[in-house]
Every structure is written in structure tokens, then in C-alpha cells.
C-alpha positions in Angstrom: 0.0 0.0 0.0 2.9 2.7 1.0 5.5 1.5 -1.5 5.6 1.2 -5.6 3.1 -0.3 -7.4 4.8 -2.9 -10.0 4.1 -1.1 -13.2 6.5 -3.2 -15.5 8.4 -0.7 -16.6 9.7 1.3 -13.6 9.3 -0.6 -11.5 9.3 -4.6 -12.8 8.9 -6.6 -9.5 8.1 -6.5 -5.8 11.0 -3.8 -4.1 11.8 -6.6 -1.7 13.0 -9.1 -4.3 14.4 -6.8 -6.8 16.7 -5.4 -3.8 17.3 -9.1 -2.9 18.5 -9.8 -6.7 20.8 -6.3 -7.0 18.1 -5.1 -9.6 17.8 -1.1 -8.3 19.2 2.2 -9.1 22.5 2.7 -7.5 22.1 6.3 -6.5 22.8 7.5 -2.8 20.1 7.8 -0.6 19.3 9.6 2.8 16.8 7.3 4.8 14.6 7.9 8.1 12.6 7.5 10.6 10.3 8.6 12.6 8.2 7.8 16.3 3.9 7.9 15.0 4.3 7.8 12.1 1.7 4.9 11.8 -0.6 6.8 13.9 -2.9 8.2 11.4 -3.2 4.9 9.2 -4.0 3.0 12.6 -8.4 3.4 12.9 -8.7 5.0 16.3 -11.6 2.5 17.2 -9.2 -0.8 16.8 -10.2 -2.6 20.2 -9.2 -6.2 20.1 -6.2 -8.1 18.9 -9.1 -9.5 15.7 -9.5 -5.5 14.7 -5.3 -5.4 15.2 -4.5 -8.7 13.0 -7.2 -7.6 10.6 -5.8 -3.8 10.2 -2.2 -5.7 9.6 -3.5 -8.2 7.1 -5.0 -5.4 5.6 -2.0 -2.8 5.1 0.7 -6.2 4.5 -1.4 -8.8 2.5 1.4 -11.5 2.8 1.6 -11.5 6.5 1.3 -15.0 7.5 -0.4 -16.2 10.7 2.8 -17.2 12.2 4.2 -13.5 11.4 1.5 -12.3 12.8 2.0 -14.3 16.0 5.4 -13.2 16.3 4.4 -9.7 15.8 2.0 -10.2 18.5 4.1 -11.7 20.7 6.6 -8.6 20.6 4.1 -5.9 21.5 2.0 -7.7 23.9 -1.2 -6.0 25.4 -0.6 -5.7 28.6 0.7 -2.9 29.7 -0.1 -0.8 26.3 -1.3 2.9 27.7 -5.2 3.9 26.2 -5.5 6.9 24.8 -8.6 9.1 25.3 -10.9 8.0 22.6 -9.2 5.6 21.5 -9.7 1.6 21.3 -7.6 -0.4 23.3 -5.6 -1.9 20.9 -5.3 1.5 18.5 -1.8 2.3 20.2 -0.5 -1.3 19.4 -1.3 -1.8 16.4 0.2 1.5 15.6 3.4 0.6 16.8 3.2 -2.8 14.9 2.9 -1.4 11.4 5.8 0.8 12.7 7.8 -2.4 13.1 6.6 -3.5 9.5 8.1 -0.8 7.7 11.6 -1.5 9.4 11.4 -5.2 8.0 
């Protein structure tokens, strides 16, 4: 959803396995990051770990369910602050598609 669309031309493959086979444009790059910047992608309302794994599937269509356990299991619930008007798991799942785009 946030990276190229494979257009055949441009851009011939997924970025992940072109980068794997050496097939990019060698040109320096300045890369960042940033704490939130999920936030606004995350729907305020998500209140259960279903609504989290959904949102995830969602934004990464190849997550698998063992990913997705992993992912789970390295943000874990308890102990995640709510945020006024917020679901529950809105903060978490923000965080997880954080981790995503560091994969």
C-alpha cells in the first residue's frame, strides 16, 4: 500500500525481491525514521487483537499467521497505555505497522 506499485516498466517486481537480486538504481540515498508515524493509518476504534490482525493483514497482505503471531508476541497487550478516545488496541497496532516498515 505505501510502496511502488509494480508497473513493469519502472518498477518490474516486488521492491523486496528486486533489492534481494541487485536489480535497483544505484544512486545515494538519505533514509529515516520517525516515532507515529503509523498513527494516522491505525483506525482510532481498533479494540481487540481480531481489529489489530485484521488492520495488519490489511495494510501487509502477505503476513502470514505465524508472522502475525510473532508480531504479537513482541508488543503484547498488557501494559499498552489507552489513549482518550481511542480503542484499546489502537496504540499497538500503531506501533506494529511501525515495526513492519523496518522489515
Amino acid at each position: 500500500m505505501y510502496g511502488p506499485l509494480i508497473d513493469g516498466d519502472l518498477v518490474p517486481d516486488y521492491m523486496y525481491r528486486l533489492f534481494a537480486q541487485g536489480r535497483f538504481t544505484k544512486v545515494p540515498s538519505i533514509m529515516g525514521d520517525d516515532v507515529n508515524g503509523g498513527t494516522v493509518f491505525v483506525p482510532k476504534s481498533t479494540a481487540n487483537i481480531s481489529q489489530s490482525n485484521t488492520f495488519l493483514k490489511d495494510q501487509f497482505n502477505t503476513l502470514t499467521l505465524a508472522q502475525l503471531a510473532q508480531i504479537n508476541s513482541m508488543y503484547p497487550f498488557a501494559g499498552t497505555p489507552v489513549f482518550p478516545g481511542a480503542g484499546a488496541y489502537w496504540r499497538k497496532s500503531r506501533l506494529e505497522t511501525n515495526l513492519q516498515y523496518r522489515d
